[in-house]
C-alpha positions as CSV (number, residue, x, y, z in Angstrom):
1,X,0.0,0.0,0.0
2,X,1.5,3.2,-0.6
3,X,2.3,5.5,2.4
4,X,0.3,8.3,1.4
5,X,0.2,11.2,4.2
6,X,-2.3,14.3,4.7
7,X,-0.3,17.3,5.8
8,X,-0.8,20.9,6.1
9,X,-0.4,24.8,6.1
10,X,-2.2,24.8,9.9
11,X,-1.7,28.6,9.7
12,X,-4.9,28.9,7.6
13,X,-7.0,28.0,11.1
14,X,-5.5,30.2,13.0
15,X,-2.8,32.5,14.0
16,X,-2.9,30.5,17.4
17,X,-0.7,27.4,17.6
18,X,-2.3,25.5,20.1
19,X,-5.7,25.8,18.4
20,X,-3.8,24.9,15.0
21,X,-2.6,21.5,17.0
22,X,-6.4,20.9,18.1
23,X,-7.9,21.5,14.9
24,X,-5.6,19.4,12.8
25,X,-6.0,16.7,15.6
26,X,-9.5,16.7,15.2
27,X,-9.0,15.6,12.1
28,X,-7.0,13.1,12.3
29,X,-4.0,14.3,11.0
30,X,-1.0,13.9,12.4
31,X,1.1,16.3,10.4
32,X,1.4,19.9,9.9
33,X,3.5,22.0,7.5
34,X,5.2,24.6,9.3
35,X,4.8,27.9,8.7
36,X,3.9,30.5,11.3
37,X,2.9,29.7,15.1
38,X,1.7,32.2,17.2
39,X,1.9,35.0,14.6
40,X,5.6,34.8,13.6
41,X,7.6,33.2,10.7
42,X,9.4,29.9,11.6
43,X,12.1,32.0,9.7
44,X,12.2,33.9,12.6
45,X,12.6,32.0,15.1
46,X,15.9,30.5,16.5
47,X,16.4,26.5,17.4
48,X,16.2,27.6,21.2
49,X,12.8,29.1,20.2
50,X,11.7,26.1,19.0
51,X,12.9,24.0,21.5
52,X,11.3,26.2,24.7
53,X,8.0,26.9,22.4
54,X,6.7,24.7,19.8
55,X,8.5,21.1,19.9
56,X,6.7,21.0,23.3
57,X,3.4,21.6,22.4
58,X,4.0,19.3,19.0
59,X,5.0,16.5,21.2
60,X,1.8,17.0,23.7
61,X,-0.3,17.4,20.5
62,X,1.2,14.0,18.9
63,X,2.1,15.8,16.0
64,X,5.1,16.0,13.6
65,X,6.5,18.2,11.0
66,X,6.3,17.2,7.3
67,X,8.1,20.5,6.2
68,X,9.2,24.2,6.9
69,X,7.1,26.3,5.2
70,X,9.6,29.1,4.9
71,X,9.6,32.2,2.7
72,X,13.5,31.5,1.7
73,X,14.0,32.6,-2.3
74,X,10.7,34.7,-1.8
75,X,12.5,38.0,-2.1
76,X,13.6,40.4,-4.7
77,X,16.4,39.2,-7.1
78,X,18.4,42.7,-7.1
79,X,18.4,42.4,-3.0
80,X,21.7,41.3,-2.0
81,X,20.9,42.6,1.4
82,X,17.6,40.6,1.8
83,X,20.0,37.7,0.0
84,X,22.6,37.7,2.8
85,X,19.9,37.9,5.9
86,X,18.5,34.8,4.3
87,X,21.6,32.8,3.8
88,X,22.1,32.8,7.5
89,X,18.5,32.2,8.3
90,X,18.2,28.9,5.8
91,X,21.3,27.2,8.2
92,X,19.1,28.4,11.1
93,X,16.4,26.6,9.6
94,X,18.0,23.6,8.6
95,X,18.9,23.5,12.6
96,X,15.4,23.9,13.3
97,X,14.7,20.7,10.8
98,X,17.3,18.3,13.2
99,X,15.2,19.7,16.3
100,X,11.7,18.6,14.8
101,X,13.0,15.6,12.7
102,X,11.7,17.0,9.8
103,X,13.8,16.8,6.1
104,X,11.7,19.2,4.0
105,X,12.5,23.3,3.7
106,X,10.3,24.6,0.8
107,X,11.5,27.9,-0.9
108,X,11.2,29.6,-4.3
109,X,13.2,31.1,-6.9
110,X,12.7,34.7,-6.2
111,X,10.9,37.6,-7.4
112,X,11.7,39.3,-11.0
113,X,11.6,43.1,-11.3
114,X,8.4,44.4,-13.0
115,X,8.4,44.4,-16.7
116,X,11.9,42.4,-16.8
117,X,12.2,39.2,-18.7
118,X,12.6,36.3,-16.1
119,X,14.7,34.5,-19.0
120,X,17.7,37.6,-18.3
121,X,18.1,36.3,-14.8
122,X,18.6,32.6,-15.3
123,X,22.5,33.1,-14.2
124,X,22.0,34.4,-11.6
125,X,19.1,33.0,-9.9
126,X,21.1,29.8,-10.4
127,X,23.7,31.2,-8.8
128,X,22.1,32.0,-6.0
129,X,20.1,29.3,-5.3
130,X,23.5,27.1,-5.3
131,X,24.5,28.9,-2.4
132,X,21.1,27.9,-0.9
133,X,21.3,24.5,-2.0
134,X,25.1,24.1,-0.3
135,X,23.7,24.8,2.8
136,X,21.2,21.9,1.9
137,X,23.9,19.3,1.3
138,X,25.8,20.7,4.8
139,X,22.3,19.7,6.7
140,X,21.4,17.0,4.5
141,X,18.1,18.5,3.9
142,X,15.8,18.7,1.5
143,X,14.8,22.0,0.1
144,X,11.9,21.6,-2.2
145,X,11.3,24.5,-5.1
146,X,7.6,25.4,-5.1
147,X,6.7,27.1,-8.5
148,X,5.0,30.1,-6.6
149,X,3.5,33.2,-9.0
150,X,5.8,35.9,-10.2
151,X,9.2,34.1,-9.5
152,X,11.6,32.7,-11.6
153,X,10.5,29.6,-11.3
154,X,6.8,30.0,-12.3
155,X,6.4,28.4,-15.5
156,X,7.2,24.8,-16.1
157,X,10.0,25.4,-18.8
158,X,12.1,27.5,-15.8
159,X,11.2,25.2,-12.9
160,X,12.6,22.4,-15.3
161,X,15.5,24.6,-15.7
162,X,16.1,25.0,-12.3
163,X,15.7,21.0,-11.6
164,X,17.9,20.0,-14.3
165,X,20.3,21.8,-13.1
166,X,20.4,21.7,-8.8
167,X,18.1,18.6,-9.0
168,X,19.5,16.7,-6.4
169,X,19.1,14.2,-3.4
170,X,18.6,17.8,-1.0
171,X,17.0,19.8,-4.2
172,X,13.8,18.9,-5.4
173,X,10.3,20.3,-6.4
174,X,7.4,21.2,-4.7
175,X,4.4,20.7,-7.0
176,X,1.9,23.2,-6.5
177,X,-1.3,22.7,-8.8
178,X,-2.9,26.0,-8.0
179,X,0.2,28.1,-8.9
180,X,0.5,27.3,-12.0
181,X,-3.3,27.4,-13.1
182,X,-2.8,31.0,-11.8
183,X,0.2,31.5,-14.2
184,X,-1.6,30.1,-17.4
185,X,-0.1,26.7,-17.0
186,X,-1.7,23.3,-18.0
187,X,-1.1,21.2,-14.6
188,X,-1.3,18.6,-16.8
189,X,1.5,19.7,-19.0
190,X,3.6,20.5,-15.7
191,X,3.4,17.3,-14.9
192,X,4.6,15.4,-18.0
193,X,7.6,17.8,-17.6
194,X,8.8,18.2,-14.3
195,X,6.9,15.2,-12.4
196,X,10.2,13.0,-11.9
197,X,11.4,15.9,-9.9
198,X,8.7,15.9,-7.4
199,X,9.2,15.1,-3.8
200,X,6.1,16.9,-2.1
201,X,2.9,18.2,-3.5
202,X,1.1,20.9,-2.5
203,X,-3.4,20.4,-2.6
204,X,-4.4,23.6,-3.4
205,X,-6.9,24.5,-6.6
206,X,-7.5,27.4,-8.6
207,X,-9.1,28.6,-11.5
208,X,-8.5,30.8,-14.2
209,X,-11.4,33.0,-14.9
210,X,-10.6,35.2,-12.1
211,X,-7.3,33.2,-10.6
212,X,-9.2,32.5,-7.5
213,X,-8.7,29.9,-5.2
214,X,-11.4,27.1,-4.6
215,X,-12.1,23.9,-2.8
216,X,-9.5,21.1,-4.6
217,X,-11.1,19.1,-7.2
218,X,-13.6,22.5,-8.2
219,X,-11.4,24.1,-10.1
220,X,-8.5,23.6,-13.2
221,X,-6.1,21.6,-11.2
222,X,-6.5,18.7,-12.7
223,X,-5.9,17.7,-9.3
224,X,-7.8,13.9,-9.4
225,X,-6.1,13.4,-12.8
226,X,-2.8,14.4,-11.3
227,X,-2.4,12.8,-8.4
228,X,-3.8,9.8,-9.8
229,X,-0.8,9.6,-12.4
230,X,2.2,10.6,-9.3
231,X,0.5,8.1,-7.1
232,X,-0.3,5.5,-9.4
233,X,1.5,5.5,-12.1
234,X,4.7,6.9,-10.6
235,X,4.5,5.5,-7.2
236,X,4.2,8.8,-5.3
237,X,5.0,8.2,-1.4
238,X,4.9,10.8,0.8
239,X,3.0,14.3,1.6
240,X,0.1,15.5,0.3
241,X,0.2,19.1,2.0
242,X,-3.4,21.0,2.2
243,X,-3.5,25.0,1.5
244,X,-6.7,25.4,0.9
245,X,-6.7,29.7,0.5
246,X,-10.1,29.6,1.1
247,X,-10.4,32.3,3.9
248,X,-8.7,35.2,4.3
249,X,-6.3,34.2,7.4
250,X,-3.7,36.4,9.1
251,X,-0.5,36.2,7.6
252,X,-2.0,35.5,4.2
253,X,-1.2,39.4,3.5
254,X,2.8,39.2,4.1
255,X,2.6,35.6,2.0
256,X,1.5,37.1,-1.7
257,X,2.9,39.7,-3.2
258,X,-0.5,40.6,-4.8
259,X,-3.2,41.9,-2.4
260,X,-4.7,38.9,0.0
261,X,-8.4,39.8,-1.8
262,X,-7.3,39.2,-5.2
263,X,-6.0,35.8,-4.3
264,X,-9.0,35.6,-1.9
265,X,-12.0,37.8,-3.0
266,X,-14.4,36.3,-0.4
267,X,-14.3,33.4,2.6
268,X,-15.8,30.3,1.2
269,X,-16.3,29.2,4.8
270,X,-17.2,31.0,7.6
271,X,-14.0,30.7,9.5
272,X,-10.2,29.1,9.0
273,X,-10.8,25.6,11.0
274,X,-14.0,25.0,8.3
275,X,-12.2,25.7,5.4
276,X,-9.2,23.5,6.2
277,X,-11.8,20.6,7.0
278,X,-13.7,21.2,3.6
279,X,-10.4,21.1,2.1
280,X,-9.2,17.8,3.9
281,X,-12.7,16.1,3.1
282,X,-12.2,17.2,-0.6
283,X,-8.4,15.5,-0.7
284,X,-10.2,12.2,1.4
285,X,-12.8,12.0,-1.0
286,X,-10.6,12.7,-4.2
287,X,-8.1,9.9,-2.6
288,X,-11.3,7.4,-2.8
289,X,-11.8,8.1,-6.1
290,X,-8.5,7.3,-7.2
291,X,-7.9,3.7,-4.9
292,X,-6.3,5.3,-2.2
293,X,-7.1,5.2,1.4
294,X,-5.9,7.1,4.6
């Protein structure tokens, strides 16, 4: 039986890290993708941090981390300054990873200047994910690239530049259906080219009319197609990781470069805890559907 497991960005229930713990617990799940507790980035917190605050409560909760859902590579390309300042907090974050047994950092490929081709930076973006990616290999962790909106890495052709060239045991994709139905993509195209690279997958759904967000499996993801083919077909193990973007949640703002409402135009549930469960249920039923069972 494949070993198929239901994570999550718990930050879209709630700012508050103990109620993220009991909602996800509720559940059933026994994962959570880390991305802010208690209000703050896990990019800015230290190991000690961790250790005093949220590994305790983790432990209590009988939950574990399938990733670190950090915002490293989600800054301007021309910002050496922001480039340095990230440097040292990806080693703190890989020191984070040993304290919460957890191998996955996901990242991007950073942001282009408006009305510059993305295809005049390839140099350098490799470049500077390399130095990201040694700090990987020093950790022997994983990062995983997601193919966020209005980075380098947005389109399939540049992630599978990217991949072809730092693909590695500790560089590898995160496969994010909404993202690229946002960027004009065909998920299903996406996948033919870059799904050997995939180590984690992100459940989130889109569609293009207005590039909102919707429950997975309503919109253009192809998402039942998809994960049908990684799962059976390619014998996907591993995380499926829910972001549902279904209600405007706190941090959502100082995650997307575009306002929150345009990602977001209206809450599809009437709080953060319902819309994760309607997006859990969605992924649980679409997993039926497809043989799969959790």
């Amino acid at each position: 039986m494949k070993q198929i497991l239901i994570s999550g960005f718990a930050d879209e229930i709630s700012a508050d890290f103990d109620e993220q713990l009991k909602v996800v617990t509720e559940l059933g799940m026994n994962y959570i993708s880390l991305r802010t507790a208690d209000g703050k980035g896990i990019a800015d917190y230290t190991v000690e941090e961790v250790k005093e605050s949220i590994l305790p409560r983790l432990q209590k909760a009988g939950v574990k981390v399938s990733s670190l859902g950090s915002p490293i590579g989600k800054i301007n390309i021309d910002s050496e300054e922001d480039f340095e300042k990230q440097l040292v907090q990806l080693e703190e974050l890989c020191n984070i990873c040993k304290v919460l047994d957890c191998k996955y950092i996901r990242m991007f490929s950073f942001y282009m200047p408006e009305g510059k081709n993305p295809d005049d930076y390839k140099d350098i973006v490799i470049e500077k994910l390399r130095k990201f990616d040694e700090i990987a290999k020093k950790h022997n962790v994983i990062l995983i690239h997601e193919n966020e909106k209005d980075i380098y890495g947005d389109t399939k052709e540049r992630c599978k530049i990217i991949l072809e060239t730092l693909g590695s045991d500790h560089f590898k994709a995160a496969f994010d259906f909404a993202n690229f139905v946002q960027c004009g993509e065909d998920p299903k195209e996406c996948y033919d080219m870059l799904h050997k690279y995939v180590a984690y997958i992100h459940i989130k759904d889109a569609v293009t009319t207005n590039k909102e967000n919707v429950v997975c499996g309503t919109g253009e993801g192809k998402i039942k197609e998809l994960l049908d083919a990684f799962i059976n077909k390619d014998g996907y193990e591993g995380f499926l990781t829910l972001e549902p973007h279904l209600v405007i949640f706190d941090s959502l703002q100082s995650l997307e470069v575009e306002n929150a409402e345009k990602i977001i135009k209206e809450n599809k549930a009437k709080d953060g805890a319902e819309g994760y469960k309607m997006q859990y249920d969605a992924l649980v039923q679409i997993l039926k559907e497809v043989g799969i069972f959790v």
